[in-house]
C-alpha positions as CSV (number, residue, x, y, z in Angstrom):
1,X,143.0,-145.3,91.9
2,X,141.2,-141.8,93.0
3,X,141.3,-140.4,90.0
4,X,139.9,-143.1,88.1
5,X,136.5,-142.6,89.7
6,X,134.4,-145.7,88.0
7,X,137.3,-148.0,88.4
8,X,136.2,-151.3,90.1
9,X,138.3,-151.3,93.5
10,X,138.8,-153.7,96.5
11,X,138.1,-151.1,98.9
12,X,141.3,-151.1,101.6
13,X,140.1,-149.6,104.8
14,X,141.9,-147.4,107.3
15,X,141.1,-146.4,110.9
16,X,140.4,-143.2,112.5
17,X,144.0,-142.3,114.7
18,X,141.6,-142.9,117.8
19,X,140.3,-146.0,116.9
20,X,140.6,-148.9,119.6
21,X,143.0,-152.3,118.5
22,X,139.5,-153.3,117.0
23,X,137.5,-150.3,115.3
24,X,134.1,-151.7,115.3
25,X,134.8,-155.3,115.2
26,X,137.5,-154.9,112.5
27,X,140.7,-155.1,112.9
28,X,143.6,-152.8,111.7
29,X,147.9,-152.9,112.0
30,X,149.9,-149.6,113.2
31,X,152.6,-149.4,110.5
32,X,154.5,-146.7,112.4
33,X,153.8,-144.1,109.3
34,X,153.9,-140.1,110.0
35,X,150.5,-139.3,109.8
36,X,149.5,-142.3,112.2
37,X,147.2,-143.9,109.5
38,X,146.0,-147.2,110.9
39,X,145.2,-150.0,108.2
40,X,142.7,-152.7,108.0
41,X,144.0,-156.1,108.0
42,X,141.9,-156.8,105.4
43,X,139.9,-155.5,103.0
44,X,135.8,-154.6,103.0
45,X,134.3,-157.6,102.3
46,X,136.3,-159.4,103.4
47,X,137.0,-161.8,106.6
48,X,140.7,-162.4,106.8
49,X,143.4,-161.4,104.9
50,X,143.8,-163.1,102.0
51,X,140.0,-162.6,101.0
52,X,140.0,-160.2,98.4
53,X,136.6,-158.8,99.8
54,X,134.2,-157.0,97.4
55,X,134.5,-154.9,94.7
56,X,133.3,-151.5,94.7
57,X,132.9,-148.2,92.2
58,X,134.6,-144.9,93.6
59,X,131.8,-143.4,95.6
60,X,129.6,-146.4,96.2
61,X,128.6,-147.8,98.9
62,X,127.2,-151.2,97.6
63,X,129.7,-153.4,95.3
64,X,129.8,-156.7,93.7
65,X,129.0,-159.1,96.7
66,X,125.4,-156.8,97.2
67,X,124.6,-157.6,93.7
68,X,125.9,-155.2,91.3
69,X,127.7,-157.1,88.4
70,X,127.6,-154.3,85.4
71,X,130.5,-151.5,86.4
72,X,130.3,-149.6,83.1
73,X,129.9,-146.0,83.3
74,X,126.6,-146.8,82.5
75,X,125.1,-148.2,85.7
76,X,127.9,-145.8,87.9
77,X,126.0,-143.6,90.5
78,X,127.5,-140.4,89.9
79,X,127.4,-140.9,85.8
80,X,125.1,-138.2,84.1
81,X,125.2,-139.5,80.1
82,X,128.8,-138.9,79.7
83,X,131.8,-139.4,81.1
84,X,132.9,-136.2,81.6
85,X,129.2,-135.1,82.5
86,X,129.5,-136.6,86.1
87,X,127.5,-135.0,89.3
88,X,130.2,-135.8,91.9
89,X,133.4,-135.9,92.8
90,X,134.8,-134.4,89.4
91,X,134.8,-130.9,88.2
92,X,131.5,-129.9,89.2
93,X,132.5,-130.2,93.1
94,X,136.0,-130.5,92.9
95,X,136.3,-133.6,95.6
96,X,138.8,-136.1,96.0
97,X,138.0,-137.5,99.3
98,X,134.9,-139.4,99.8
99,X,131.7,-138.0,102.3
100,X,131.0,-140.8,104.7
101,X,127.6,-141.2,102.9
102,X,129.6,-142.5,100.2
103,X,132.0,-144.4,101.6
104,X,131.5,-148.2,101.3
105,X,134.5,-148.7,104.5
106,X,132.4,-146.2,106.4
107,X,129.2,-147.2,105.2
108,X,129.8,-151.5,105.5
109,X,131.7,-151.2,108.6
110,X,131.3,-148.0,110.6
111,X,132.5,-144.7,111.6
112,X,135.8,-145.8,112.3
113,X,136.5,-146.6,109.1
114,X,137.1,-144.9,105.9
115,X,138.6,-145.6,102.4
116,X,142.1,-144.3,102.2
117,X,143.1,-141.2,100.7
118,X,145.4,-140.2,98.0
119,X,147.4,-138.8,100.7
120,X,147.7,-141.9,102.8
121,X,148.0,-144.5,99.7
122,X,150.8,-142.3,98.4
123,X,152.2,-142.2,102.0
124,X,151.7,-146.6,102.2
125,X,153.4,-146.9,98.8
126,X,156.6,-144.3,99.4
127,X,157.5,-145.2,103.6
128,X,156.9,-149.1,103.5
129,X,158.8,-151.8,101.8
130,X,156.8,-153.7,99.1
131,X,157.4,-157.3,98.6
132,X,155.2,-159.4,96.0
133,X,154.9,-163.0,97.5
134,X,151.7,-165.4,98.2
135,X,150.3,-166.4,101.5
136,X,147.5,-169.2,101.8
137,X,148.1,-169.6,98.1
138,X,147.2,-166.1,97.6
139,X,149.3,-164.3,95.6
140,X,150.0,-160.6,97.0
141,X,152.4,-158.1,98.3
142,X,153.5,-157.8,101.9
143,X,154.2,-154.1,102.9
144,X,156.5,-153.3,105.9
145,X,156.0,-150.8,107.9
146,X,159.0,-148.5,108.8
147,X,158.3,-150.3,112.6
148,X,158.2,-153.3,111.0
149,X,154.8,-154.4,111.2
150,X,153.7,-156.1,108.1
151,X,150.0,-155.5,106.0
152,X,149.0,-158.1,103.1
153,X,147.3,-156.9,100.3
154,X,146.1,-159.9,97.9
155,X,146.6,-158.9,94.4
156,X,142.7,-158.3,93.1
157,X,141.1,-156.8,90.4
């Protein structure tokens, strides 16, 4: 998902290891992973679980649900005529990880917040157990933490 940069994502949120049990009024589950990675109970945009929240472009701040509806390469923030001719995160400044500027967790709900890494999505999908299933007619996949706390994410997008 980083590397696809004007992908349309549902922007999972995580928590800053000092957050408290609710990082500016959101709330987050302790999986028990290495790094200490807290995760949003649900995603940006959205008020419970099983919302699939809003839609976002890597590196932008404002998604579907503030009103943008094209997410071509054409209308992408960072596009510069070409795909390959982008102005950030690409090439030309070699980032992977999102400034808080451009962060739509950071951005939409505060400094305790921030989109996930490549690091810490690769660290959700190899330590917890994956199970597709539906909750509240959502369909979805539980992941279990190696303490056995349990994150839904509704299938979206």
């Amino acid at each position: 998902m980083l590397a696809t940069v004007a992908m349309m994502m549902v922007a999972a949120a995580m928590a800053q290891k000092n957050a408290s049990a609710q990082a500016d009024k959101h709330e987050y589950v302790d999986l028990g992973l290495p790094s200490g990675t807290l995760w949003a109970t649900c995603n940006v945009g959205a008020s419970r679980p099983e919302d699939y929240g809003d839609y976002f472009a890597w590196g932008e701040t404002s998604g579907y649900n503030g009103g943008k509806t094209d997410f071509s390469w054409k209308t992408y923030k960072w596009w510069n005529g070409a795909y390959d001719k982008l102005t950030k995160y690409c090439t030309v400044d070699n980032r992977t990880e999102l400034l808080p500027e451009d962060d739509a967790a950071y951005v939409n709900w505060g400094s305790s917040w921030r989109i996930p890494t490549r690091t810490q999505q690769d660290e959700l999908r190899k330590k917890c157990t994956w199970t597709l299933t539906s909750r509240g007619g959502v369909n979805g996949y539980e992941v279990k933490g190696p303490n056995g706390n349990v994150l839904f994410l509704p299938t979206a997008g």
